[in-house]
PyMOL Python script that loads the backbone (N, CA, C, O; Angstrom):
from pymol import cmd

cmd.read_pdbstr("""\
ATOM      1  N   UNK A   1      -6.508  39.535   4.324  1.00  0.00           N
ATOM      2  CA  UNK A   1      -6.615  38.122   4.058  1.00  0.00           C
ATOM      3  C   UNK A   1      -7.835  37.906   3.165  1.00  0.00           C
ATOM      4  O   UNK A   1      -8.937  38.437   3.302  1.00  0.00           O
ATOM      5  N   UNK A   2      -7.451  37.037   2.226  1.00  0.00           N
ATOM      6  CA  UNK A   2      -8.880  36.988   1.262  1.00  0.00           C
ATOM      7  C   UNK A   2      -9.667  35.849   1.621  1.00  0.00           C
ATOM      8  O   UNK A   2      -9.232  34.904   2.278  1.00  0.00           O
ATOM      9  N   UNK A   3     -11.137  35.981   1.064  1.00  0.00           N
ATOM     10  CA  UNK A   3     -11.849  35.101   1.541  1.00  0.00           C
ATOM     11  C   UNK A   3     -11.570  33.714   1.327  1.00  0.00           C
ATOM     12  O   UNK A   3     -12.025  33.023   2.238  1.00  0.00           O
ATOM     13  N   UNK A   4     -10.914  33.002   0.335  1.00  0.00           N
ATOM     14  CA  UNK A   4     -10.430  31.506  -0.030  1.00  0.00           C
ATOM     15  C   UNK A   4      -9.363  31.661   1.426  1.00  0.00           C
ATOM     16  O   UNK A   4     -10.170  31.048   2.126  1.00  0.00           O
ATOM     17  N   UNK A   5      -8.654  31.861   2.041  1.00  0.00           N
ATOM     18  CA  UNK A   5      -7.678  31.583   2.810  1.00  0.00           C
ATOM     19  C   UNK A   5      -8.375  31.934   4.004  1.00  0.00           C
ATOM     20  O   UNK A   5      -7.906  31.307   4.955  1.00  0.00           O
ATOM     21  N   UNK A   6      -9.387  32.754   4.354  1.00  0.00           N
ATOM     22  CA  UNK A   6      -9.958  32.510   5.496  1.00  0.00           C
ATOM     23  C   UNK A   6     -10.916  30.997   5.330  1.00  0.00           C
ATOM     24  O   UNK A   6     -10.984  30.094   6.163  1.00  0.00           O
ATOM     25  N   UNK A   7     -11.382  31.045   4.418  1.00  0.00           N
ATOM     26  CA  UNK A   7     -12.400  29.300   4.401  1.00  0.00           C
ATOM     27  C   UNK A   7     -11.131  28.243   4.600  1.00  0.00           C
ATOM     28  O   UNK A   7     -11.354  27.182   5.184  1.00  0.00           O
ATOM     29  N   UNK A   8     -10.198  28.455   4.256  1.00  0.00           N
ATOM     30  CA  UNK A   8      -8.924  27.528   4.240  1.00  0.00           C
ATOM     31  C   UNK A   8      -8.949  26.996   5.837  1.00  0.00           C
ATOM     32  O   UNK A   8      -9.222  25.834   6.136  1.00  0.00           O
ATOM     33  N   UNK A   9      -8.627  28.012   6.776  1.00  0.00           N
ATOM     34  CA  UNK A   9      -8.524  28.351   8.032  1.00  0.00           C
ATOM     35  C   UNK A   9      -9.390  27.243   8.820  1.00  0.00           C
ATOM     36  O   UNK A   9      -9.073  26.262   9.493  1.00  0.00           O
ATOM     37  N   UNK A  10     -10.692  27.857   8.422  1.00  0.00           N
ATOM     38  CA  UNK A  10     -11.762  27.452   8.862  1.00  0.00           C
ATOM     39  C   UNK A  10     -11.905  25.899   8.550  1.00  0.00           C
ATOM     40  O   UNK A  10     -12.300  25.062   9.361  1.00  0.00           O
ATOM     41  N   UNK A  11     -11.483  25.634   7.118  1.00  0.00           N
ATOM     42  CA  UNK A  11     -11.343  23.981   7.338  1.00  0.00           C
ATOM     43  C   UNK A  11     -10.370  23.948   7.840  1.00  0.00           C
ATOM     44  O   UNK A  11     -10.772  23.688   8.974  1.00  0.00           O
ATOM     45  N   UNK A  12      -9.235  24.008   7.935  1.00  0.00           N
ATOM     46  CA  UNK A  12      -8.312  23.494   8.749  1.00  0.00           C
ATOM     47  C   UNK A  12      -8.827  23.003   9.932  1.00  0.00           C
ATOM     48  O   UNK A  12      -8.927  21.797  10.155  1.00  0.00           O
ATOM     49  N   UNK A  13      -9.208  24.000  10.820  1.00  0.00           N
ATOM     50  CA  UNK A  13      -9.607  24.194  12.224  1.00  0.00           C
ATOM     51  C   UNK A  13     -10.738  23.087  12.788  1.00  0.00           C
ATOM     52  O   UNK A  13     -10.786  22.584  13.910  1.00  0.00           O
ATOM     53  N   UNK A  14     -12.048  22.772  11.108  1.00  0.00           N
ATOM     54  CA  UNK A  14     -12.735  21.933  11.022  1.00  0.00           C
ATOM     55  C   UNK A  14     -12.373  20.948  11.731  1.00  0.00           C
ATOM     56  O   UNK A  14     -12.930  20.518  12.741  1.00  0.00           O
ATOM     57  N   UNK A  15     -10.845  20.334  10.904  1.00  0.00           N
ATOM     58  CA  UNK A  15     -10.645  19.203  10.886  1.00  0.00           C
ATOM     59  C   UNK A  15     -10.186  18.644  11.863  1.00  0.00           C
ATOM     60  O   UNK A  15     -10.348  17.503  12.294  1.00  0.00           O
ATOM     61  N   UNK A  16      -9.384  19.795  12.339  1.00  0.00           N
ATOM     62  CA  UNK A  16      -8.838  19.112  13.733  1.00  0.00           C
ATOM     63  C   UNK A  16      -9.606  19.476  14.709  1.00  0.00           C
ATOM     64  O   UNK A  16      -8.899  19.612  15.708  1.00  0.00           O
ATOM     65  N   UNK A  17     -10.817  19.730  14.957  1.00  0.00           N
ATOM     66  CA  UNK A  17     -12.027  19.721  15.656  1.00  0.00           C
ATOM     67  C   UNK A  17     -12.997  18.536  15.848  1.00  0.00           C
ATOM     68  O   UNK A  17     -13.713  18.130  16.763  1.00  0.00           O
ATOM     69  N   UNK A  18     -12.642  18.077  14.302  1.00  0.00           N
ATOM     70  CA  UNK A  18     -13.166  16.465  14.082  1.00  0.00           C
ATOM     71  C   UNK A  18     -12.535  15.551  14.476  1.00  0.00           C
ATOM     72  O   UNK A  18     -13.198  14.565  14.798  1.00  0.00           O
ATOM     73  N   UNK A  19     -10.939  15.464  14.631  1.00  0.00           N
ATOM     74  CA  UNK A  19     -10.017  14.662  14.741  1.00  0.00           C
ATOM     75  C   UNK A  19      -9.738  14.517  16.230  1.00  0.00           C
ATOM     76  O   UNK A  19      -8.802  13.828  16.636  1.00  0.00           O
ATOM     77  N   UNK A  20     -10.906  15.449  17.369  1.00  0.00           N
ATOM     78  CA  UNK A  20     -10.727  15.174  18.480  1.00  0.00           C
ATOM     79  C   UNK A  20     -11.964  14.417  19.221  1.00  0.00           C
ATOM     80  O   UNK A  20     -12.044  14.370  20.448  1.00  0.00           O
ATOM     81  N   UNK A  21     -12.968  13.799  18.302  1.00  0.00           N
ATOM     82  CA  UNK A  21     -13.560  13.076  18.678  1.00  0.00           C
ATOM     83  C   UNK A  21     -13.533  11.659  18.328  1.00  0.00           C
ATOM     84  O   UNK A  21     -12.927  11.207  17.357  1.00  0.00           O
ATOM     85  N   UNK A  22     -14.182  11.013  19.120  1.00  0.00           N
ATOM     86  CA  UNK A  22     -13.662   8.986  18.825  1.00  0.00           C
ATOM     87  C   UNK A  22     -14.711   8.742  17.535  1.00  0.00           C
ATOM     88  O   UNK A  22     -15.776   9.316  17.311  1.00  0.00           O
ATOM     89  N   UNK A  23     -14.161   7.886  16.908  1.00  0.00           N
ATOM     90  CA  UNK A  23     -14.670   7.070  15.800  1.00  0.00           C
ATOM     91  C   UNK A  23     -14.430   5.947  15.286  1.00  0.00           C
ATOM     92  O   UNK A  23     -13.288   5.617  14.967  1.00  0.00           O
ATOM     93  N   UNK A  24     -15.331   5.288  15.147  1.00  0.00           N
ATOM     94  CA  UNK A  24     -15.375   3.801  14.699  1.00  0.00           C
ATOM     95  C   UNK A  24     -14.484   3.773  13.652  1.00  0.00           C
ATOM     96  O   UNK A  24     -13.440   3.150  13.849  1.00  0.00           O
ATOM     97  N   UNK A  25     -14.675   4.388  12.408  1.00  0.00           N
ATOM     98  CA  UNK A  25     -14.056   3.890  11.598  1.00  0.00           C
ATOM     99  C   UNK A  25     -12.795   5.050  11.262  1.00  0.00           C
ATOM    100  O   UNK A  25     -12.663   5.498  10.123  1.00  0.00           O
ATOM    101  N   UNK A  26     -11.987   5.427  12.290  1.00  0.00           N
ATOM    102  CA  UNK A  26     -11.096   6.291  12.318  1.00  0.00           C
ATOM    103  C   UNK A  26     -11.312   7.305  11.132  1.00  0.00           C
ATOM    104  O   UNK A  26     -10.703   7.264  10.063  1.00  0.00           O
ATOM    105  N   UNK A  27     -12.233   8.181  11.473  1.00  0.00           N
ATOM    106  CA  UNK A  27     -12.387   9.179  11.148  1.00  0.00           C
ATOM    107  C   UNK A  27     -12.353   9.169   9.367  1.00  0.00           C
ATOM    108  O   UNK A  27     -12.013  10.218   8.820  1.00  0.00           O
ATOM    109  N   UNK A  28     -12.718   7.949   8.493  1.00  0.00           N
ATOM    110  CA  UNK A  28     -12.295   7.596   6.750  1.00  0.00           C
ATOM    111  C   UNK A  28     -13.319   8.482   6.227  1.00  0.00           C
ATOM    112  O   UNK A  28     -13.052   9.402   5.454  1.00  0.00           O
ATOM    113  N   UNK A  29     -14.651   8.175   6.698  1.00  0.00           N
ATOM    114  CA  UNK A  29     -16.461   8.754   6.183  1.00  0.00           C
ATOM    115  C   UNK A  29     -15.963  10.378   6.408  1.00  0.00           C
ATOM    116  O   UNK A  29     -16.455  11.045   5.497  1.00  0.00           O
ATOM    117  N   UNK A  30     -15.242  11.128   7.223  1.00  0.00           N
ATOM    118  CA  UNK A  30     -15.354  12.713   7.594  1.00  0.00           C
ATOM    119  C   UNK A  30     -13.656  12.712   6.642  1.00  0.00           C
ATOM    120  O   UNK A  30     -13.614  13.785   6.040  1.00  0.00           O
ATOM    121  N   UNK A  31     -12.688  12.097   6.430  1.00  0.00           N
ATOM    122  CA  UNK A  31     -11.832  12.532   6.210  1.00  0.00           C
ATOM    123  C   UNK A  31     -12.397  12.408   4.550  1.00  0.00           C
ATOM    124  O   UNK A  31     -12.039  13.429   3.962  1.00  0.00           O
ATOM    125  N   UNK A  32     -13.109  11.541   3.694  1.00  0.00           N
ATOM    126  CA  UNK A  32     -13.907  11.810   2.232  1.00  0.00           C
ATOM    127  C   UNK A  32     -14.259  13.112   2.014  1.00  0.00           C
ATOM    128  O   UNK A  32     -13.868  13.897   1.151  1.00  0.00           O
ATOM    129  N   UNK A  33     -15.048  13.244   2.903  1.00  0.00           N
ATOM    130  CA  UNK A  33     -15.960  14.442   3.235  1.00  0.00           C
ATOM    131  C   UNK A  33     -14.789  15.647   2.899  1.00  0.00           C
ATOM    132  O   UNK A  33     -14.602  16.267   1.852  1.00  0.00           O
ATOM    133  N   UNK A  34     -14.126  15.718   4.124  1.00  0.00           N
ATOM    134  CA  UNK A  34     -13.212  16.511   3.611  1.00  0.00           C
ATOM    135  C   UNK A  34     -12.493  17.010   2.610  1.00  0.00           C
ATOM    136  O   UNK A  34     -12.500  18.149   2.142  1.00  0.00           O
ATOM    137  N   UNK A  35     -11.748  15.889   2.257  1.00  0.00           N
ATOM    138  CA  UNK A  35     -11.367  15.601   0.613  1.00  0.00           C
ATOM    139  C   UNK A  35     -12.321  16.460  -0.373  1.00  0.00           C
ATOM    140  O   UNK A  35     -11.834  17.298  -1.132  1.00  0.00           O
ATOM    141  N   UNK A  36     -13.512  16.237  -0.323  1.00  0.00           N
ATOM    142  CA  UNK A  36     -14.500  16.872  -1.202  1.00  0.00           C
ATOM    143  C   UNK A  36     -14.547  18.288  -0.973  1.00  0.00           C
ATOM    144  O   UNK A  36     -14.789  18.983  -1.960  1.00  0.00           O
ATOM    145  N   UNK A  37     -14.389  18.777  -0.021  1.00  0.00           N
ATOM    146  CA  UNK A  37     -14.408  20.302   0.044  1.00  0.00           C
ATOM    147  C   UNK A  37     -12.850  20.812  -0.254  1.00  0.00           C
ATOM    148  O   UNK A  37     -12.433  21.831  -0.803  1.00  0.00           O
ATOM    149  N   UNK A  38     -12.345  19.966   0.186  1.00  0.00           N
ATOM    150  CA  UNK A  38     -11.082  21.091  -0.010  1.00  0.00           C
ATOM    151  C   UNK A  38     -10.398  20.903  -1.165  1.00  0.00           C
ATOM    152  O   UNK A  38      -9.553  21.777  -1.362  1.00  0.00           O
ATOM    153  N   UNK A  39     -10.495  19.821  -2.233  1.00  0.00           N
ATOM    154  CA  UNK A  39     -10.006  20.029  -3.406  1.00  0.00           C
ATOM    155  C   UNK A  39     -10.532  21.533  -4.020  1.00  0.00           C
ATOM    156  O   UNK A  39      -9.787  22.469  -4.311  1.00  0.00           O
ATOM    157  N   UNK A  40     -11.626  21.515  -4.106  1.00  0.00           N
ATOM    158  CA  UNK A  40     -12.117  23.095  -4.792  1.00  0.00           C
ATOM    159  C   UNK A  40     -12.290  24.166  -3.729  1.00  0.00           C
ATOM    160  O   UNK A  40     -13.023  25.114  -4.013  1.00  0.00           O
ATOM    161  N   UNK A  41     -11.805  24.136  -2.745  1.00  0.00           N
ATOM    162  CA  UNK A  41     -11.205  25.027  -1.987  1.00  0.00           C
ATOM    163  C   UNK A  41      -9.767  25.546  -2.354  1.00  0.00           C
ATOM    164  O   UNK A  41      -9.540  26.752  -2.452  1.00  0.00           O
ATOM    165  N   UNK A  42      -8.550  24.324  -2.608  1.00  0.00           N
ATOM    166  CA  UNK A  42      -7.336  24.121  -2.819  1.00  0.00           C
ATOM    167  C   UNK A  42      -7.548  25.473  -4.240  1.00  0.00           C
ATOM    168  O   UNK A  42      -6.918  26.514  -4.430  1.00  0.00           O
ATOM    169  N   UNK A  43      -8.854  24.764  -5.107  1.00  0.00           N
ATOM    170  CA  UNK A  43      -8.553  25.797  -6.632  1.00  0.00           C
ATOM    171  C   UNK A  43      -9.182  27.191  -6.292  1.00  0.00           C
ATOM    172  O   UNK A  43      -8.771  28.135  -6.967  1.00  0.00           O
ATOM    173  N   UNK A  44     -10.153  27.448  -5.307  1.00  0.00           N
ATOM    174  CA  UNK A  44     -10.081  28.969  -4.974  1.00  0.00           C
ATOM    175  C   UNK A  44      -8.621  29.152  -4.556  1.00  0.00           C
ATOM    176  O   UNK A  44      -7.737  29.501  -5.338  1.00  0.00           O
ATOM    177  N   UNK A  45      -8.432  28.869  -3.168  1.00  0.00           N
ATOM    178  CA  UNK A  45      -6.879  29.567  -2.948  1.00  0.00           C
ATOM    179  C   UNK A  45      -5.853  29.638  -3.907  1.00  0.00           C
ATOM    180  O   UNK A  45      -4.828  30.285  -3.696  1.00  0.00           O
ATOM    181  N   UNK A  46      -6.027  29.114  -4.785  1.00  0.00           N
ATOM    182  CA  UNK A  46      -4.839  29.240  -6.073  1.00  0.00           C
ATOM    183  C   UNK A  46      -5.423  30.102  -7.003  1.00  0.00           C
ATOM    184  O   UNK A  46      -4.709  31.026  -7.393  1.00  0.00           O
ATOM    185  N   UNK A  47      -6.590  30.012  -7.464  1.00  0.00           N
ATOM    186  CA  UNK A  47      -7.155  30.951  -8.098  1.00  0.00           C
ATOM    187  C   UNK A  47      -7.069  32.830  -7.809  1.00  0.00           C
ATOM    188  O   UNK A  47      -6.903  33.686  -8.679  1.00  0.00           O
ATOM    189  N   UNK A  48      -7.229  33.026  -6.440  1.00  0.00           N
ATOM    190  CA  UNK A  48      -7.125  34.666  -5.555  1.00  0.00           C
ATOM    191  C   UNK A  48      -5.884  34.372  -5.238  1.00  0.00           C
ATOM    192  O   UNK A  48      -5.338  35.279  -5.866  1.00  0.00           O
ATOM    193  N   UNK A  49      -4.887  33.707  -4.665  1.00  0.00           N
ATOM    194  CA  UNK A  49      -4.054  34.206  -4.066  1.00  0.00           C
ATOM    195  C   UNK A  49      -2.152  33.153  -5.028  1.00  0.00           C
ATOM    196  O   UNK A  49      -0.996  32.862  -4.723  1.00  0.00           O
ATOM    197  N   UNK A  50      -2.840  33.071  -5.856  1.00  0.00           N
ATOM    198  CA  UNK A  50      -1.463  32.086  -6.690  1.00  0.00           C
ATOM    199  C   UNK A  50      -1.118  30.839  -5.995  1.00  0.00           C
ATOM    200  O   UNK A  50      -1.503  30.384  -4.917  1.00  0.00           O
ATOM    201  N   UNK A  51       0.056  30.210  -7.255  1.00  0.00           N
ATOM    202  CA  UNK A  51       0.284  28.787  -7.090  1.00  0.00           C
ATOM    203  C   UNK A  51       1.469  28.797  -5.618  1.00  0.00           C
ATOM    204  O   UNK A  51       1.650  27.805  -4.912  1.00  0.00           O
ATOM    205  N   UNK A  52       1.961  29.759  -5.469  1.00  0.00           N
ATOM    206  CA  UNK A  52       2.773  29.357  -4.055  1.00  0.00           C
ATOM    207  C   UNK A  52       1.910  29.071  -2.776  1.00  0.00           C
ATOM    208  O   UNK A  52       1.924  28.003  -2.164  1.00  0.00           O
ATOM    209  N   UNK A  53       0.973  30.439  -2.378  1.00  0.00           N
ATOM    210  CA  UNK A  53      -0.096  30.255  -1.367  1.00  0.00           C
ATOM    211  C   UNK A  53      -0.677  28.893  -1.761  1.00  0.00           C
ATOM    212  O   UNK A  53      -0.513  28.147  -0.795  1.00  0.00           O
ATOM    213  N   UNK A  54      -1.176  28.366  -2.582  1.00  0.00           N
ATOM    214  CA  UNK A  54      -2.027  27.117  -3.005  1.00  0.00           C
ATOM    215  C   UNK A  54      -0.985  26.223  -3.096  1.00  0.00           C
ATOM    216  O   UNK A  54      -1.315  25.129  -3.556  1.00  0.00           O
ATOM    217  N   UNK A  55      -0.258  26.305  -2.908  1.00  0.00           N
ATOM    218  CA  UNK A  55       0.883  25.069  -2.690  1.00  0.00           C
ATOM    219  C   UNK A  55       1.304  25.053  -0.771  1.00  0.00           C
ATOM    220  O   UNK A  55       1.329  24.063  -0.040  1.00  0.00           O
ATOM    221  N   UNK A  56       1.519  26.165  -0.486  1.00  0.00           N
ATOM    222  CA  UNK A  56       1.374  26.200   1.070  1.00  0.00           C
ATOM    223  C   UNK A  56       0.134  25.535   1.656  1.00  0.00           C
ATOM    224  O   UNK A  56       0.374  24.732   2.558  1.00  0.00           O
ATOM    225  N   UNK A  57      -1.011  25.691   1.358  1.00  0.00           N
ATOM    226  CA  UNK A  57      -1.769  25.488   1.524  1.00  0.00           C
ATOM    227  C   UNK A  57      -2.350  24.002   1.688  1.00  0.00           C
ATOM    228  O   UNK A  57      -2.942  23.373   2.565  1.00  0.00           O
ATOM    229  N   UNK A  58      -1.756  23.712   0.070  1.00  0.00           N
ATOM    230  CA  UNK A  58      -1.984  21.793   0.486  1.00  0.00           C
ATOM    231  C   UNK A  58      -1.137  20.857   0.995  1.00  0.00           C
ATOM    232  O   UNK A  58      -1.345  19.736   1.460  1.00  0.00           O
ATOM    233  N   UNK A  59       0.216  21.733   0.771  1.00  0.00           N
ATOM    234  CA  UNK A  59       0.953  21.090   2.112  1.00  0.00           C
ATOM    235  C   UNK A  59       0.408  21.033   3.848  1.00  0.00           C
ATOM    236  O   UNK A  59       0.471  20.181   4.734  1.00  0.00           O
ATOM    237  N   UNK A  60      -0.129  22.414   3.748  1.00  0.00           N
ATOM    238  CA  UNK A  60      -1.052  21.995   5.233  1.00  0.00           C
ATOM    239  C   UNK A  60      -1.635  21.156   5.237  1.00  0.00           C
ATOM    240  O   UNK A  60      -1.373  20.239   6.014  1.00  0.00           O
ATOM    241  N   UNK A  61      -3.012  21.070   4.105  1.00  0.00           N
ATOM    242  CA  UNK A  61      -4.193  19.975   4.015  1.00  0.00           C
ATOM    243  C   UNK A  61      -3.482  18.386   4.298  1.00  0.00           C
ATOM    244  O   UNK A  61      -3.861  17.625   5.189  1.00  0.00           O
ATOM    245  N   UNK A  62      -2.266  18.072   3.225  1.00  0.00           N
ATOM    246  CA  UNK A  62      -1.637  16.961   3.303  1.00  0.00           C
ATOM    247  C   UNK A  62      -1.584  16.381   4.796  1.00  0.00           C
ATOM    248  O   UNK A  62      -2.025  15.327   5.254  1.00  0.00           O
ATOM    249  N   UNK A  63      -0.734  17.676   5.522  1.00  0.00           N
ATOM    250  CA  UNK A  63      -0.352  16.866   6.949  1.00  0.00           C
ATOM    251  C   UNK A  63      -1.659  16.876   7.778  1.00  0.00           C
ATOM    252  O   UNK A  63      -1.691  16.212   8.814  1.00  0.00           O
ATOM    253  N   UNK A  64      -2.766  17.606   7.376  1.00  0.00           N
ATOM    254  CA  UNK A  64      -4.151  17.125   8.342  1.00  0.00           C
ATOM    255  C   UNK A  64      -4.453  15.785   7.902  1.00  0.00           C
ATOM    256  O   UNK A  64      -4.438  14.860   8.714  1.00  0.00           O
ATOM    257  N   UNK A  65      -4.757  15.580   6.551  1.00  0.00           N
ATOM    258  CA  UNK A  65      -5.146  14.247   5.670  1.00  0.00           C
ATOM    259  C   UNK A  65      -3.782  13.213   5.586  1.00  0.00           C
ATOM    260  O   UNK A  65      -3.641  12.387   4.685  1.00  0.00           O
ATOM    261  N   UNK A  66      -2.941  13.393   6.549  1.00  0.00           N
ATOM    262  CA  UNK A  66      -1.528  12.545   6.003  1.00  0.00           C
ATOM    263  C   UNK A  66      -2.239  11.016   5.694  1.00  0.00           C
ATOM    264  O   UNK A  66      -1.993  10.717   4.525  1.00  0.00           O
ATOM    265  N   UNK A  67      -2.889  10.161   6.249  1.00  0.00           N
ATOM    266  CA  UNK A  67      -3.193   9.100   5.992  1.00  0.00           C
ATOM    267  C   UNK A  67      -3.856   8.658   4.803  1.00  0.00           C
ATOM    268  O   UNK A  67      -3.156   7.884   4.150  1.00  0.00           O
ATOM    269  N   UNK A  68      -5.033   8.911   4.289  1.00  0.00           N
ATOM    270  CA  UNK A  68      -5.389   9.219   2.587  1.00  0.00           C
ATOM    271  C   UNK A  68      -4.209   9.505   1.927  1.00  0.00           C
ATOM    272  O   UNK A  68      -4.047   8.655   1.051  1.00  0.00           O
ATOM    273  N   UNK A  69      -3.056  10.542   1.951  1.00  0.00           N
ATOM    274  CA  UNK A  69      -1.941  10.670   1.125  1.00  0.00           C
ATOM    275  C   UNK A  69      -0.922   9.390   1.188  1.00  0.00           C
ATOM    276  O   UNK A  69      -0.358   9.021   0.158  1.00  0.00           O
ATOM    277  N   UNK A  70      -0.730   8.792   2.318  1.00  0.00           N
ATOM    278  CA  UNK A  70       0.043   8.123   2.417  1.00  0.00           C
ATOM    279  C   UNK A  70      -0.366   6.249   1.919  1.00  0.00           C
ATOM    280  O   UNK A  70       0.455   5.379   1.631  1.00  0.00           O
ATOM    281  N   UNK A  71      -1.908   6.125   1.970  1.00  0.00           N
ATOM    282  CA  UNK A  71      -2.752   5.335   1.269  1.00  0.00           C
ATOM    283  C   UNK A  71      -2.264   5.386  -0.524  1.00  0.00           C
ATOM    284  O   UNK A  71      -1.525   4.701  -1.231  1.00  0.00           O
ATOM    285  N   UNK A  72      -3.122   6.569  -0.730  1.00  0.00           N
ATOM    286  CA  UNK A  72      -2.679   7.159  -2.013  1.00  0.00           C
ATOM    287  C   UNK A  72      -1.107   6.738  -2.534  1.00  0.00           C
ATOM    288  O   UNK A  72      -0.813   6.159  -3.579  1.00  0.00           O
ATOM    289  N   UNK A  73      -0.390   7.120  -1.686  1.00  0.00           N
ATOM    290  CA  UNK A  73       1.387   6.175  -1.889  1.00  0.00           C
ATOM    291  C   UNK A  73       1.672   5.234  -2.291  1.00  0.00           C
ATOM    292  O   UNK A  73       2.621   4.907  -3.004  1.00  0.00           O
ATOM    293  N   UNK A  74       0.673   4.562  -1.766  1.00  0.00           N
ATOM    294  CA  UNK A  74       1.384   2.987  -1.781  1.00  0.00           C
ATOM    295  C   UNK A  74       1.006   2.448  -2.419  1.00  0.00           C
ATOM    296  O   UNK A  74       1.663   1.464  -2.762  1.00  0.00           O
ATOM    297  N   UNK A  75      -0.691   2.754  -3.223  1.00  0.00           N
ATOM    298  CA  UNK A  75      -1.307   2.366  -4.166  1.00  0.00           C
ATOM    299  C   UNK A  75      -0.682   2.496  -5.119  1.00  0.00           C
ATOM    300  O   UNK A  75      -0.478   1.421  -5.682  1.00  0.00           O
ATOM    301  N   UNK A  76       0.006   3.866  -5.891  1.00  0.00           N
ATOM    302  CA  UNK A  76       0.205   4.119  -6.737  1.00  0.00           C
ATOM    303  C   UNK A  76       1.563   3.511  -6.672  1.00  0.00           C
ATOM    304  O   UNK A  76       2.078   3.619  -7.785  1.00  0.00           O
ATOM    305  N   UNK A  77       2.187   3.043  -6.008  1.00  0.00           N
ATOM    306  CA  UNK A  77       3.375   2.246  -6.148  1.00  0.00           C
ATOM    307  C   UNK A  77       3.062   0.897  -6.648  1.00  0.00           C
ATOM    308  O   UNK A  77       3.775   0.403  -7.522  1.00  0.00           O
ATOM    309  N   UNK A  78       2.263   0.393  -6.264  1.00  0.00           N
ATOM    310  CA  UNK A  78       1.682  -1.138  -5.924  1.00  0.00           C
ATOM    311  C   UNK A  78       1.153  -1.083  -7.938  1.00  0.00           C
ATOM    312  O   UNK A  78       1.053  -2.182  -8.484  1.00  0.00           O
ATOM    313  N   UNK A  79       0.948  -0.127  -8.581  1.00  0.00           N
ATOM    314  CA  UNK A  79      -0.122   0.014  -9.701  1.00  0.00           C
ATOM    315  C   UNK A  79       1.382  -0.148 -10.874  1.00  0.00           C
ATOM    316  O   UNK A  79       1.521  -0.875 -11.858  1.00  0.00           O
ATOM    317  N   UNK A  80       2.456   0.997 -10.160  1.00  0.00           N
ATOM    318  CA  UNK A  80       3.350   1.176 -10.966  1.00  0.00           C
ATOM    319  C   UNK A  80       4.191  -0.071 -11.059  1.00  0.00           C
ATOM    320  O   UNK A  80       4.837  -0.330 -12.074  1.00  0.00           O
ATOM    321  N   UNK A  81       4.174  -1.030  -9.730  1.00  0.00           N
ATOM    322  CA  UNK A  81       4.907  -1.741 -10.148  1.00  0.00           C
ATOM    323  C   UNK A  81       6.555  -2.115  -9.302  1.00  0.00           C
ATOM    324  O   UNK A  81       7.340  -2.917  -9.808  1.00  0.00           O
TER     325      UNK A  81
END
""", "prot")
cmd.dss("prot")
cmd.show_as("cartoon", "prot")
cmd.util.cbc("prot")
cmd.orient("prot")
């Protein structure tokens, strides 16, 4: 296993480590946070291990972050029209 897919792991695991404690503002300030690491995480794992693994991959991230993506949705609907 290469090192981008073990850090992968490790955020993963982050997150839903975070996602088991209470928060005021449902977890938005740690799920940014997140966002910020794992985009250039997303381009190591694609970088060492190709665009399929790095596509597996942010399909995971997606369903940890489903809410930001699903934000992200509706905006870009709302923009398009």
């Amino acid at each position: 296993m290469t090192l981008s897919l073990i850090l992968a792991c490790f955020w993963a695991v982050l997150a839903q480590v975070i996602a088991l404690f209470p928060s005021r503002d449902h977890h938005w300030r740690v799920a940014y946070v997140l966002i910020a690491m794992g985009i250039p995480l997303l381009g190591y794992v694609v970088y060492q291990n190709g665009p399929l693994v790095g596509g597996l991959v942010m399909i995971a991230a997606m369903s940890i972050l489903r809410w930001p993506v699903i934000y992200l949705i509706r905006w870009l609907r709302k923009i398009r029209g």
